[in-house]
C-alpha positions as CSV (number, residue, x, y, z in Angstrom):
1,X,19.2,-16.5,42.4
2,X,22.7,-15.3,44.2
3,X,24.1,-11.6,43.1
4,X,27.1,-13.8,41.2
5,X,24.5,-15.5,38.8
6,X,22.1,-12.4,37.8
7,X,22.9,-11.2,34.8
8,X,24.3,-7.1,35.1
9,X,22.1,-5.3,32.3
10,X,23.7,-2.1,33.7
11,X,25.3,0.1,31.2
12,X,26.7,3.7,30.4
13,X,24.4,3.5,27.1
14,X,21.6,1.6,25.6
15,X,21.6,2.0,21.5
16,X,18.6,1.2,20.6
17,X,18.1,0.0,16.6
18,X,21.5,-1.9,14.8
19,X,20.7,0.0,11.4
20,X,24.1,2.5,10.2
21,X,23.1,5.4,13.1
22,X,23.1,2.9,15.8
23,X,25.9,1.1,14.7
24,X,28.0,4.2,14.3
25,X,27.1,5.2,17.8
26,X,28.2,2.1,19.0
27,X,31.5,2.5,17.5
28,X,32.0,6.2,18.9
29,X,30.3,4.9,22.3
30,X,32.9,1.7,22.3
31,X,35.9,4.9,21.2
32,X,34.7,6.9,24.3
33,X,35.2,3.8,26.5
34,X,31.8,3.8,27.4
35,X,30.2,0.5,28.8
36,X,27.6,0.5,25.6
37,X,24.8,-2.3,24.1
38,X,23.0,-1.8,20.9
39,X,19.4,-3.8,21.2
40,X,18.2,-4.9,17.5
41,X,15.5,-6.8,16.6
42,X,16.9,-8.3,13.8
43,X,20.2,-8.9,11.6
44,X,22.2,-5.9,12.4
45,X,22.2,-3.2,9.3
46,X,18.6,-1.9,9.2
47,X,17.4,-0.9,5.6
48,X,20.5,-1.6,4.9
49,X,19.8,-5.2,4.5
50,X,16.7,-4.6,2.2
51,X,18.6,-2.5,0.1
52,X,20.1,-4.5,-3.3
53,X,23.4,-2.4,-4.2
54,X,24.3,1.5,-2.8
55,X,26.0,3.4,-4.7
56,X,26.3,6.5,-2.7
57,X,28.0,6.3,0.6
58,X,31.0,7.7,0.4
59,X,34.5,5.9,0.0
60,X,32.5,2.6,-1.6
61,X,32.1,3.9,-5.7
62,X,29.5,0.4,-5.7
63,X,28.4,-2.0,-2.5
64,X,25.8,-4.0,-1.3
65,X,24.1,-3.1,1.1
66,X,24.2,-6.7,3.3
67,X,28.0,-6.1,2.9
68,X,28.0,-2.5,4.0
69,X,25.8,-3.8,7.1
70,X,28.6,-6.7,7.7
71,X,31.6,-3.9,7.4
72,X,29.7,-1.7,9.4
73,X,29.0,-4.3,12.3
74,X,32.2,-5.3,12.4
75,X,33.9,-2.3,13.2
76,X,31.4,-1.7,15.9
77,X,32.3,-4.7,17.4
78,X,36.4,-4.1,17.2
79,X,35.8,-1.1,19.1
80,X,34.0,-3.1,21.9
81,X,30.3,-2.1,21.2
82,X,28.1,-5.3,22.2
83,X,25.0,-6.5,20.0
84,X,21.9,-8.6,21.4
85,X,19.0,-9.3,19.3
86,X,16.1,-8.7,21.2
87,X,13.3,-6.3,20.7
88,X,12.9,-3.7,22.7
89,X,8.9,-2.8,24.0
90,X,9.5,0.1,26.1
91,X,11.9,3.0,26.5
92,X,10.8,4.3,30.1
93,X,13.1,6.5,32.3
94,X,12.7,5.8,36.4
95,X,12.5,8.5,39.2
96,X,16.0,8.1,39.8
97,X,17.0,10.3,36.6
98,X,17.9,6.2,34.4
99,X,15.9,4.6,32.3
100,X,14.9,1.1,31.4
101,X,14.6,-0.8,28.5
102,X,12.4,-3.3,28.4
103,X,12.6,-6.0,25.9
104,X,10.5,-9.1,24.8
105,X,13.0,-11.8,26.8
106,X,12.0,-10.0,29.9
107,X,14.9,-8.4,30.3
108,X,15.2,-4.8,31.3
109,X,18.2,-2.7,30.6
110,X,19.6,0.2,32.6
111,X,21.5,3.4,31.5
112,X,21.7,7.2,32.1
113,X,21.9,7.4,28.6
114,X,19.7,5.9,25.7
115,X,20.0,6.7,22.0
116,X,17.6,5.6,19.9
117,X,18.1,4.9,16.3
118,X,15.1,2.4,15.9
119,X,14.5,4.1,12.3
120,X,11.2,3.8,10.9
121,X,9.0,1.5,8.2
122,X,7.7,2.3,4.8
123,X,4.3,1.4,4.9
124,X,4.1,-1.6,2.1
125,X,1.7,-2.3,-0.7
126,X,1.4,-6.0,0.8
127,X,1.0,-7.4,-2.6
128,X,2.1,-10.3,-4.0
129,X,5.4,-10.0,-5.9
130,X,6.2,-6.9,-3.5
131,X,8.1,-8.8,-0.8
132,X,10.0,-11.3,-3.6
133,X,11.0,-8.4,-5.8
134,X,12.4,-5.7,-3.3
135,X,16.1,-4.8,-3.9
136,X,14.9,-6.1,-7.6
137,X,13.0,-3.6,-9.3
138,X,10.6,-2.5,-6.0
139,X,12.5,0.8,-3.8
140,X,11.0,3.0,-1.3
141,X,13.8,5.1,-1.4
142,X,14.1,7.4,-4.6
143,X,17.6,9.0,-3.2
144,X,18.8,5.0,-3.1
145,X,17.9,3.6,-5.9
146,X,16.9,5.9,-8.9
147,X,20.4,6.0,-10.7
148,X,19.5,2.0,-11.3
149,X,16.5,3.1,-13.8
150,X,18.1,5.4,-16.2
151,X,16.4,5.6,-19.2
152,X,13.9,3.3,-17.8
153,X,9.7,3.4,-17.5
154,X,8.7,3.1,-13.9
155,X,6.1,3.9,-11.4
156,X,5.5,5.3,-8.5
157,X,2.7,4.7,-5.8
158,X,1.6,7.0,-4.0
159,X,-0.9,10.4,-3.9
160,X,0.9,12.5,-1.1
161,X,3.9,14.8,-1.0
162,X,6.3,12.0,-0.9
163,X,5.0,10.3,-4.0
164,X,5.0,13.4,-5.8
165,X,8.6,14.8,-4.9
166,X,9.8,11.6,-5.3
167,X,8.4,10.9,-8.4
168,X,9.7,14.5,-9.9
169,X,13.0,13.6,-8.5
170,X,13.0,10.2,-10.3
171,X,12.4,12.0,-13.8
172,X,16.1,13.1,-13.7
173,X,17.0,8.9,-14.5
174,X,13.5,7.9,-15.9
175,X,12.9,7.8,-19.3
176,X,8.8,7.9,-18.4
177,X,7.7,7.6,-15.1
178,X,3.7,6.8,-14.0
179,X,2.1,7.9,-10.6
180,X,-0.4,5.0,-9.7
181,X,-3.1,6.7,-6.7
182,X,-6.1,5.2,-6.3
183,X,-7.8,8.8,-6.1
184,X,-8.7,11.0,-9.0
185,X,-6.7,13.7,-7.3
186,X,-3.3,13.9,-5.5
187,X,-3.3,14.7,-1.9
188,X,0.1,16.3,-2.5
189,X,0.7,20.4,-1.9
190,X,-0.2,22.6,-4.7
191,X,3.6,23.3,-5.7
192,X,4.3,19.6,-5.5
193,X,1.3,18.9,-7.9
194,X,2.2,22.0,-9.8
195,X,5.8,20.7,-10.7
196,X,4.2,17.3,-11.3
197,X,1.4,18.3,-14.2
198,X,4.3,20.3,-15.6
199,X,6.5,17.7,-15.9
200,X,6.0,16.0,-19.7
201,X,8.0,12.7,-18.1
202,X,5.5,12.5,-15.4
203,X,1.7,10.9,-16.3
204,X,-0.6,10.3,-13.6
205,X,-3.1,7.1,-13.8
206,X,-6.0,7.8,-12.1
207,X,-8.7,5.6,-9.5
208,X,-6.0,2.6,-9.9
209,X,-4.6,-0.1,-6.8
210,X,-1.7,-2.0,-7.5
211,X,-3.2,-5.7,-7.4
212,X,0.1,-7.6,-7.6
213,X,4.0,-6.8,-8.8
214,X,5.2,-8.7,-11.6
215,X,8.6,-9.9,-12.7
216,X,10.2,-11.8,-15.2
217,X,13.6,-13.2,-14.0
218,X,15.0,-11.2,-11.9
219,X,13.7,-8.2,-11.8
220,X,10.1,-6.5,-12.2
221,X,8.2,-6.1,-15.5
222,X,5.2,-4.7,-14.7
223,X,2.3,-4.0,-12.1
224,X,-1.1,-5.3,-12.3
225,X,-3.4,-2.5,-11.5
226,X,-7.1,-3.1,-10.5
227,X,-9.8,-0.2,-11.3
228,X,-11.3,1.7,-8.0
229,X,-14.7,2.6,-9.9
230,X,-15.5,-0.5,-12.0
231,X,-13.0,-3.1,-10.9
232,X,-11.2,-3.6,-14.5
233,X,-7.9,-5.3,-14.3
234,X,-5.1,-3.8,-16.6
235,X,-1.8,-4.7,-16.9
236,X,1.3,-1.2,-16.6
237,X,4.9,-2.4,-18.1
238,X,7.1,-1.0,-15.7
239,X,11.2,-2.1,-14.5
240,X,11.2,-0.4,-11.3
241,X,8.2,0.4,-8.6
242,X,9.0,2.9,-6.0
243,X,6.4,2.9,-3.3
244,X,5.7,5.9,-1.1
245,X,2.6,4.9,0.6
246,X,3.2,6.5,4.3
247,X,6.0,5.8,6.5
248,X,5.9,5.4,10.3
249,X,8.6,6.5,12.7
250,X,9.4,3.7,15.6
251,X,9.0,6.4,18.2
252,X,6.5,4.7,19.9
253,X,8.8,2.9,22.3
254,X,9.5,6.1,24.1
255,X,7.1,5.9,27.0
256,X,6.4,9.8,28.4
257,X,5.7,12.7,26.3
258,X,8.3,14.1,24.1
259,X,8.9,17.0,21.4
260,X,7.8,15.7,18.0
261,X,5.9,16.5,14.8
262,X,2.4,15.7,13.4
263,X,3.9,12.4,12.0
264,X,5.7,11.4,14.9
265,X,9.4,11.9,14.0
266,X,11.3,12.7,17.0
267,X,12.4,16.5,17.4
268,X,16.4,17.0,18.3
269,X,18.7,19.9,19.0
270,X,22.0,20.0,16.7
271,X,23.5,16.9,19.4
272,X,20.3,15.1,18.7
273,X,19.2,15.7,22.6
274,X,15.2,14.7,22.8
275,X,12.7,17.3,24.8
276,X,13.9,14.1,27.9
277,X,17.2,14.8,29.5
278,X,19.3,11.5,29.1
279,X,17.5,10.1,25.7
280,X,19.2,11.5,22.1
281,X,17.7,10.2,18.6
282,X,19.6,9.8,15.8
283,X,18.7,8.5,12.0
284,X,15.5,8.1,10.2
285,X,13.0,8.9,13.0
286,X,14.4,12.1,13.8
287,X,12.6,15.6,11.9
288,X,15.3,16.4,9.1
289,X,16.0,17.0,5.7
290,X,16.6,13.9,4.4
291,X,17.3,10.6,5.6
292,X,20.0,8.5,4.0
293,X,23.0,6.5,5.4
294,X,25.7,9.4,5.3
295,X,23.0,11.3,7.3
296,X,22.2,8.3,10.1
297,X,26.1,7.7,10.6
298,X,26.3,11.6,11.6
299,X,23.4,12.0,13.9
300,X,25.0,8.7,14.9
301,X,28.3,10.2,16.1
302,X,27.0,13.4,17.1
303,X,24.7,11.4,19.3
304,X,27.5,9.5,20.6
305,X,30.2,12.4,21.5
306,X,27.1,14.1,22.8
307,X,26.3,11.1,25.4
308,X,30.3,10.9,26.3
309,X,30.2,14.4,27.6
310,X,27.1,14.3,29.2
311,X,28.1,11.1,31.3
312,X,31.6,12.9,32.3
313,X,29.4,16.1,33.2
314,X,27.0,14.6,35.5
315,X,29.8,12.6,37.2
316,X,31.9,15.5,37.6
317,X,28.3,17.1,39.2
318,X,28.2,13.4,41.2
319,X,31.2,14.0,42.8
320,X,30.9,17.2,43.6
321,X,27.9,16.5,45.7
322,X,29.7,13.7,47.2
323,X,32.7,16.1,48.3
């Protein structure tokens, strides 16, 4: 193959992940003039596209989400940021000081900089009804979607701090809201069950896995629920499931130790710089507060602007070797 045929995978930056922080990097990247590729696996938008309607990102009063995701893309793109779907393997950097990206086409990517944004996945239920009813009644995302259940009976699923949190935090729409854990005790911290046992919205049903999710139309009516210590099958009427199972931060590409916490989120400074000079996180697998899409297209730019001056510092450092 001649030097005029093989494809140049050299750039400036890798983005790694097309969900709102990658996206938003792009667009800054693409601002700063930097040469810039965002690598996504799938349709570009992330959660986004698994999300029914959002309600609050700022500047849109009511959107859906796949139309956010298209808007968002879009104006990437005018600013010169270039998408390929591929998924990335490995995120490696080289003796040299670059790294590589290495994706499952074969290709391998080049760039000073990476920023990954590959988010992370809520662990699911795997049920059936689960997959055909999310955006429709089944959420795991309590931030997202609780305003849809005012007034409503729902459950959550879960035993651990997110279930409980989230479930007390759902109580401000709910009318009556079940925890479903298959224990007959919450693995949550003592202040989180605390505020849970206290709360006369909250009941807790006990020893119980959610068999299948059930809908009538278009949306969910209730769960069936299978009993851990004698294998009864009841039936819980409920318009909205929000599952908080476990989630799992893609940080695993990263090949090469790096600074994170017992879950594996990623740990950042305030530009989003990892422990490994070159490679900045941003959105949903990064250690923070909170994790919602006016938080992802920060990190996102901060990431970005962050990259832009570290590229013009260590050419400025280039060139004064050279001289």
């Amino acid at each position: 193959m001649t030097n005029e045929n093989k494809e140049n995978l050299d750039y400036d930056v890798i983005i790694v992940g097309a969900g709102p922080a990658g996206l938003c990097a792009g667009l800054y990247a693409g601002r700063g003039m930097l040469k810039a590729v965002i690598i996504e696996r799938g349709l570009p938008g992330g959660e986004l596209l698994n999300t029914e309607r959002i309600e609050d990102f700022i500047g849109f009063e009511s959107i859906l989400g796949r139309d956010l995701a298209q808007k968002m893309t879009d104006h990437a793109k005018k600013f010169g940021a270039q998408i390929v779907t591929d998924t990335v393997y490995t995120i490696e950097k080289l003796n040299g000081g670059d790294f590589e990206v290495t994706t499952a086409l074969g290709k391998k990517y080049h760039a000073p900089a990476v920023i990954l944004t590959a988010g992370g996945t809520p662990v699911k239920l795997n049920v059936p009804g689960e997959k055909e009813l999310a955006g429709k009644g089944v959420s795991y995302c309590a931030v997202c979607d609780g305003a849809f259940f005012r007034d409503e009976t729902i459950a959550v699923v879960g035993g651990g701090d997110a279930a409980a949190e989230e479930a007390d935090y759902l109580t401000k729409y709910a009318a009556k809201v079940y925890i479903v854990h298959r224990r007959d005790e919450l693995r949550a911290s003592q202040i989180l069950q605390n505020r849970v046992f206290s709360n006369p919205k909250i009941e807790v049903i006990w020893n119980k896995v959610v068999e299948a999710i059930e809908g009538e139309g278009p949306g969910v009516s209730g769960l069936r629920l299978k009993d851990t210590l004698n294998g009864d099958i009841s039936t819980l009427p409920v318009t909205g499931v929000f599952v908080f199972i476990g989630f799992r931060p893609n940080s695993d590409l990263i090949k090469g130790h790096f600074d994170h916490d017992e879950q594996g989120y990623v740990k950042t400074d305030w530009q989003m710089r990892t422990s490994i000079e070159g490679l900045w996180a941003a959105g949903d697998l990064r250690v923070q507060l909170t994790r919602q899409i006016t938080t992802a297209v920060g990190d996102g730019t901060t990431a970005a602007i962050s990259v832009e001056k570290f590229l013009s510092e260590r050419k400025d450092r280039v060139g004064t070797s050279a001289a």
